[in-house]
MARMI-643064 format. One record per residue (C-alpha): chain; residue number from 1; x, y, z; residue in one letter. Coordinates in steps of 0.25 Angstrom, whole numbers, plus 5000, padded with zeros to 4 digits. Layout:
<figus>
FIGU   chain   resi      X      Y      Z   resn
FIGU       A    NUM      X      Y      Z      a
...
</figus>
This chain:
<figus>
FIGU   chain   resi      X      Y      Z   resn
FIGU       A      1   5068   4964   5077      x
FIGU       A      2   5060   4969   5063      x
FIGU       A      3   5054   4981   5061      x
FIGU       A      4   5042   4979   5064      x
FIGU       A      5   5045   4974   5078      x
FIGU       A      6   5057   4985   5080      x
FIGU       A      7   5045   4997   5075      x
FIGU       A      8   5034   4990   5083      x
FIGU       A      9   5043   4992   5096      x
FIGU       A     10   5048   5006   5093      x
FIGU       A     11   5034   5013   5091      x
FIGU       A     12   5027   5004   5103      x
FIGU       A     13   5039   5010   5111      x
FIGU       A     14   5035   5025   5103      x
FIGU       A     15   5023   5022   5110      x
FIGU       A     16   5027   5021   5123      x
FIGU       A     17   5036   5033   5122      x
FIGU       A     18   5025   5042   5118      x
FIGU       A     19   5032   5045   5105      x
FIGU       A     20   5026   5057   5096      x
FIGU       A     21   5020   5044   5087      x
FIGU       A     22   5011   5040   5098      x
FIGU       A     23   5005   5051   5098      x
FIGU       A     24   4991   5050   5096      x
FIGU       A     25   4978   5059   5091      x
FIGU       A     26   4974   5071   5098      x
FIGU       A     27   4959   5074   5101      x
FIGU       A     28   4962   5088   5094      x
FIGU       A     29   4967   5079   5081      x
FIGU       A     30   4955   5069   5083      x
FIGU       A     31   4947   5082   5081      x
FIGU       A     32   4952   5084   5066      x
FIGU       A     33   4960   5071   5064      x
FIGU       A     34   4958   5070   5048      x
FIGU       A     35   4965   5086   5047      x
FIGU       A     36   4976   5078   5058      x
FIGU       A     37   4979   5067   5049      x
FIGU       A     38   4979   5075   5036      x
FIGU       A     39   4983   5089   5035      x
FIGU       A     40   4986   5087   5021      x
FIGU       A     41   4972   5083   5016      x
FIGU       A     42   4977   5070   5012      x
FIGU       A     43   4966   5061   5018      x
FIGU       A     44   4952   5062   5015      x
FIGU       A     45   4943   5073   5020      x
FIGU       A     46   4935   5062   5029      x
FIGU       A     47   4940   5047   5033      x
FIGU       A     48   4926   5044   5040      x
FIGU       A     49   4924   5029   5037      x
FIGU       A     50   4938   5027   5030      x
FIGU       A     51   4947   5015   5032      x
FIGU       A     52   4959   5020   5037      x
FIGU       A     53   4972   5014   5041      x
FIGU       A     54   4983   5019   5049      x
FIGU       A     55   4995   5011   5045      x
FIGU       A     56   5007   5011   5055      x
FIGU       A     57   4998   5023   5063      x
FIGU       A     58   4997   5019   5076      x
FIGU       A     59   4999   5029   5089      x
FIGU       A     60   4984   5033   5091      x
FIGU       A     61   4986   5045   5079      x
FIGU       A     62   4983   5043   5063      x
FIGU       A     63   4972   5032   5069      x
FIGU       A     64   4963   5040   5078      x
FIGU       A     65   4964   5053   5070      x
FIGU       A     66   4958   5043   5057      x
FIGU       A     67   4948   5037   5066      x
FIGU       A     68   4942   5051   5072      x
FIGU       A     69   4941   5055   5057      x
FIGU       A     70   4932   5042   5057      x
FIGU       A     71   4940   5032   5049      x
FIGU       A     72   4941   5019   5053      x
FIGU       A     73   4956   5018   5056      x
FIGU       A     74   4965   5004   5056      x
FIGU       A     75   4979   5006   5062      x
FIGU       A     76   4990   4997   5059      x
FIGU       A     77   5003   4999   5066      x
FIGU       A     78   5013   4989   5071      x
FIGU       A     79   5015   4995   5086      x
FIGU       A     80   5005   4990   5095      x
FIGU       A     81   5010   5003   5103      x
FIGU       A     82   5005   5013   5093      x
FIGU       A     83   4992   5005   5090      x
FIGU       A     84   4987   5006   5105      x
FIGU       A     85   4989   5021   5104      x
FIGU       A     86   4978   5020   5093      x
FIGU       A     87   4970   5009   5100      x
FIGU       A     88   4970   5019   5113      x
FIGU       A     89   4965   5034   5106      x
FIGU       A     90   4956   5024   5099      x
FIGU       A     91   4949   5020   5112      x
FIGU       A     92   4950   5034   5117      x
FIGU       A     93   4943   5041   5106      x
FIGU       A     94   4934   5030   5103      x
FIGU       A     95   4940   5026   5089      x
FIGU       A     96   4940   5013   5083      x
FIGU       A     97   4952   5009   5076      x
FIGU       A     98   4958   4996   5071      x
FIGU       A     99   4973   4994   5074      x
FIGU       A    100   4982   4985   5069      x
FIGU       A    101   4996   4980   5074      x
FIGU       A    102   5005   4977   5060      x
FIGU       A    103   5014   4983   5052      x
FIGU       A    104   5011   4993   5039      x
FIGU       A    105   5017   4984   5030      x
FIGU       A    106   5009   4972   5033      x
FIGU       A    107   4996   4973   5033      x
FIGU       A    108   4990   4961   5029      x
FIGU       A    109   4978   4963   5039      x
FIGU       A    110   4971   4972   5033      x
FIGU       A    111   4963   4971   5021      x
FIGU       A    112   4964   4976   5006      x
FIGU       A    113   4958   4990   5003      x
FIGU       A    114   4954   4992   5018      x
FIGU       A    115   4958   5006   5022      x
FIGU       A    116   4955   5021   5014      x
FIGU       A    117   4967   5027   5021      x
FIGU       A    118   4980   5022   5026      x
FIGU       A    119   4986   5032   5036      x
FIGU       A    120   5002   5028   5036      x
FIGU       A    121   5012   5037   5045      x
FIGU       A    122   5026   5036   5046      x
FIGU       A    123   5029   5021   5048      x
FIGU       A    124   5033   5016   5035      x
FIGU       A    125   5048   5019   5039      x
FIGU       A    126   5047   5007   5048      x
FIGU       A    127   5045   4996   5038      x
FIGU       A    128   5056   4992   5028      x
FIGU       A    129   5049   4991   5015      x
FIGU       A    130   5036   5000   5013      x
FIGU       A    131   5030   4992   5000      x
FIGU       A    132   5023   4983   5011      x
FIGU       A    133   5018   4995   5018      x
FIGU       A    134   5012   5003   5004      x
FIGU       A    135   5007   4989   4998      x
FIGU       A    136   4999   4986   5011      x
FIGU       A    137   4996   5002   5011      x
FIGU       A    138   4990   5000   4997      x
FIGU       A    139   4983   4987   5000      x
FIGU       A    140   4973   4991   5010      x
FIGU       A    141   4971   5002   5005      x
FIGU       A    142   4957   5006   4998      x
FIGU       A    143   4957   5011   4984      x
FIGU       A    144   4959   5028   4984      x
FIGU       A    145   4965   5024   4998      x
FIGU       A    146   4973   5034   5004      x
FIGU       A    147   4990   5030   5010      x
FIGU       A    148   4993   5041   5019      x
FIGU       A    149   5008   5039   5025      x
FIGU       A    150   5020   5046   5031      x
FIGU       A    151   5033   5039   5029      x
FIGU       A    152   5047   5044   5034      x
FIGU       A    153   5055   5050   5023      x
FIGU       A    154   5069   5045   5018      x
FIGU       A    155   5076   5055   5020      x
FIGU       A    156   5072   5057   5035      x
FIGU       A    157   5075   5041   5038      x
FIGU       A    158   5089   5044   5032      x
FIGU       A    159   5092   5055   5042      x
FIGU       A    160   5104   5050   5052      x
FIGU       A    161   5108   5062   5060      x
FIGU       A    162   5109   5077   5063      x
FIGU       A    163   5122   5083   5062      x
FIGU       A    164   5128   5093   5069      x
FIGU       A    165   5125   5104   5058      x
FIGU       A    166   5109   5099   5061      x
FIGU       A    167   5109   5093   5047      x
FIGU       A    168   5103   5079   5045      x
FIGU       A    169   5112   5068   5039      x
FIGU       A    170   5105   5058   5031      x
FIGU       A    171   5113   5045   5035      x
FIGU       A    172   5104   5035   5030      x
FIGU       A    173   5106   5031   5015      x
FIGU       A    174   5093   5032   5008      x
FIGU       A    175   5090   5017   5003      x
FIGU       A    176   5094   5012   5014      x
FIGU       A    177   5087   4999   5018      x
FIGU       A    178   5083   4991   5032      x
FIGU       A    179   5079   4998   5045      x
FIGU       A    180   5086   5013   5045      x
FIGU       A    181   5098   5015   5054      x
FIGU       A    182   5099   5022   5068      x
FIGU       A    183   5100   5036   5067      x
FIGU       A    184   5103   5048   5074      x
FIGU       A    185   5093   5057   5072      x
FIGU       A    186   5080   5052   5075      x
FIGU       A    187   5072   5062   5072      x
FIGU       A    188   5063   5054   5066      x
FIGU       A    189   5066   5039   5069      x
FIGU       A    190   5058   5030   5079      x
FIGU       A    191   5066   5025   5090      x
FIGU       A    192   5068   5010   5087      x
FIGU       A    193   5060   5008   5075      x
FIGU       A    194   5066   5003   5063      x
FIGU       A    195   5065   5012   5050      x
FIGU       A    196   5067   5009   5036      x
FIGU       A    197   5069   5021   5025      x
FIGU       A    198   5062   5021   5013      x
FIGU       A    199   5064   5029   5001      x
FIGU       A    200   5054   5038   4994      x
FIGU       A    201   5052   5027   4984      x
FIGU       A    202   5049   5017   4993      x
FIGU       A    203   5038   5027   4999      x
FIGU       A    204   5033   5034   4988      x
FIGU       A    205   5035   5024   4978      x
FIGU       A    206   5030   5011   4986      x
FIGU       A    207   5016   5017   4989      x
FIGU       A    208   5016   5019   4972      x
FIGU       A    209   5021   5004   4971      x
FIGU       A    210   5009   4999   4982      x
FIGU       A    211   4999   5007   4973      x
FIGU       A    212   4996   5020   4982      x
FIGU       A    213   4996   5033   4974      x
FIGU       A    214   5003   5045   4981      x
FIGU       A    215   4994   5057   4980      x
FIGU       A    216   5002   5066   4991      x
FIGU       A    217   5016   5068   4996      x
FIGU       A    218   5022   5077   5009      x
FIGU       A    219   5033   5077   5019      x
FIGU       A    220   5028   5082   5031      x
FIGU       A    221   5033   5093   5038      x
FIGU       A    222   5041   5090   5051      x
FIGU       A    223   5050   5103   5051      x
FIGU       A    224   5052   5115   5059      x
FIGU       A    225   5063   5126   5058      x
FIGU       A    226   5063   5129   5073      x
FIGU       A    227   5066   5114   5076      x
FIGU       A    228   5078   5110   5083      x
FIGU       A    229   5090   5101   5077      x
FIGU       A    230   5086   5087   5083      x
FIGU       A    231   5072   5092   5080      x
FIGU       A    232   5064   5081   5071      x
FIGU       A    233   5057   5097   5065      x
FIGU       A    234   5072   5100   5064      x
FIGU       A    235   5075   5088   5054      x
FIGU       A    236   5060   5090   5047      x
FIGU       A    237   5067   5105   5041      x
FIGU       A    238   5076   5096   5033      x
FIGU       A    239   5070   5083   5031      x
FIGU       A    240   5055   5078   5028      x
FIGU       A    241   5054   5067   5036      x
FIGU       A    242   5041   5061   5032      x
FIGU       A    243   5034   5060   5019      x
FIGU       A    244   5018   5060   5019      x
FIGU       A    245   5012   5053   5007      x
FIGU       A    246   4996   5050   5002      x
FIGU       A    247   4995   5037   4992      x
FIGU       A    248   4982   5032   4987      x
FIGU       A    249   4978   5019   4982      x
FIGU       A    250   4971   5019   4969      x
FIGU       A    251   4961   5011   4961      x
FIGU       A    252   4973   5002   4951      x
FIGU       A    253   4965   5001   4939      x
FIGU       A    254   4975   4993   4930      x
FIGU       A    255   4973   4978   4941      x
FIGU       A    256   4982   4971   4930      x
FIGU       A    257   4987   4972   4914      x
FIGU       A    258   4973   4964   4909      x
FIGU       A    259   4965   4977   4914      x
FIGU       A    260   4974   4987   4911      x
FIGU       A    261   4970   4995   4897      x
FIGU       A    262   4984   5000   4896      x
FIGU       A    263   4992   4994   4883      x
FIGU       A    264   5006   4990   4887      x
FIGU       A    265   5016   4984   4877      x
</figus>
């Protein structure tokens, strides 16, 4: 099976497990869902009317939080499983949202400059080559657009085990290519997705490529000194395992060499 097909299967099963990525929006954080969503004042301070799309978001989270702010949310996401958890709290707090089942790195469905905000969590580690995934990401997204995403970092993907002094053995050689092997420690690996690691350039470097600006950069914290060895907060103490990033597309101003007023040799 491809990745698409072996990732669909594995979160529709998350799903049905109750995993912690099903889990959906509280009435508390529906109360306050932009300060939810953003605790580090990267989205604007109102998304009442704004187009907003939640790319490989589903689970009834990201998407109702946007629409109680008063967006109007599209969610693509390539399980059916995660998308009727959205369609659910939708009907339940009387939300409209518009939910598509497809991949983040295809999404010839939607139109050109249609969304002022792409809401991206951690997915991108399930598709082999992200240039598809930040070239879409730019495409349909206005100008001044904000790309919001989370991506899982190298080194966490490289992570193979915990010895037996609790340190963390990096197994996994850093350009390594094709779906990432099976590992011991699973601290923060899906049961039966397939993976792919991608390197800070590929990251970082492919939203510049696609044409998105980055404006802000963080590793969120997933740490605590208390935590047990085995503990996914006991690996956070010595490894970042996400890295958060805010991109903007901005207005090109140079379209080809017959406008540009810059003299080259």
């Amino acid at each position: 099976m491809d990745y698409r097909t072996r990732n669909r299967a594995a979160y529709n099963q998350l799903v049905s497990d109750g995993a912690v990525f099903s889990r959906v929006a509280t009435d508390e954080e529906c109360q306050r869902p932009l300060a939810v969503l953003d605790s580090r004042g990267w989205l604007p301070s109102s998304v009442q009317g704004k187009q907003v799309l939640c790319l490989a978001a589903g689970g009834g989270w990201q998407s109702i939080l946007y629409a109680s702010a008063g967006a109007q949310v599209t969610v693509v996401d390539l399980s059916p499983g995660m998308l009727a958890l959205d369609d659910r709290e939708a009907r339940i707090r009387n939300l409209k949202l518009k939910l598509i089942e497809a991949s983040m790195d295809d999404l010839n469905m939607l139109g050109d400059e249609q969304f002022d905000i792409v809401h991206h969590p951690v997915s991108t580690c399930y598709v082999p080559d992200l240039a598809p995934v930040f070239r879409e990401v730019a495409r349909v997204l206005r100008v001044d657009g904000l790309y919001i995403s989370q991506h899982k970092s190298p080194i966490s993907l490289q992570v193979t085990r915990r010895t037996e002094r609790d340190e963390y053995a990096i197994g996994v050689d850093y350009y390594h290519s094709g779906p990432l092997p099976a590992v011991e420690d699973k601290s923060y690996r899906e049961p039966g997705a397939v993976e792919f690691l991608h390197r800070y350039d590929q990251i970082l470097g492919g939203m510049c490529a696609a044409g998105l600006v980055i404006e802000a950069f963080a590793e969120p914290k997933r740490a605590h000194r208390q935590a047990t060895p085995g503990d996914f907060r006991h690996r956070g103490n010595y490894i970042a395992p996400y890295l958060r990033i805010k991109a903007r597309k901005l207005q090109t101003t140079m379209k080809n060499e017959e406008s540009s007023k810059l003299w080259t040799p």
